[in-house]
C-alpha positions in Angstrom: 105.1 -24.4 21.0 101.4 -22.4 21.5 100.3 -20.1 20.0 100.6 -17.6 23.3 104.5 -18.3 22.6 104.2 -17.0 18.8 102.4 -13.8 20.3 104.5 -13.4 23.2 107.4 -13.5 21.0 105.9 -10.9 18.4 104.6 -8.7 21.3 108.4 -8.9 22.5 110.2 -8.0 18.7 107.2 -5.1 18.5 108.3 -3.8 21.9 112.1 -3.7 21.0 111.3 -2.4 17.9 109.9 1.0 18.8 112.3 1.3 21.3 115.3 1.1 18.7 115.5 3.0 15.7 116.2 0.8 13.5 112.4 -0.5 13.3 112.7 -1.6 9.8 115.2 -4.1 10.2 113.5 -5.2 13.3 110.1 -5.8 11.2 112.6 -7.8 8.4 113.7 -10.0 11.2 110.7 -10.9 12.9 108.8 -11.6 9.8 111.5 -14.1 9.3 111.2 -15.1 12.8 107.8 -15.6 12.5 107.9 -18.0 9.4 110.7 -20.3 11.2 108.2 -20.5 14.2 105.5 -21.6 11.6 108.0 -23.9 10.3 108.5 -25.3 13.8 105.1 -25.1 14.8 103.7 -27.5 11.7 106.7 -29.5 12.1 105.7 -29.9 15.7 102.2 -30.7 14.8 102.9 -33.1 11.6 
């Protein structure tokens, strides 16, 4: 997991985001989706 992935991934949450309405659960869930990569990532690295 690079860190291209993590910022592919947010680039792909922001993009659904605006395009729904709801963007305030979308932020909720990719902050959460975020830290689970980070989990992974350090994990990973460990």
């Amino acid at each position: 997991m690079s860190i291209d992935m993590v910022l592919f991934c947010n680039g792909q949450i922001r993009k659904r985001a605006m395009s729904d309405s709801v963007l305030s659960i979308d932020m909720t869930l990719s902050v959460n989706f975020n830290n689970i990569i980070l989990q992974a990532a350090n994990t990973y690295i460990l």
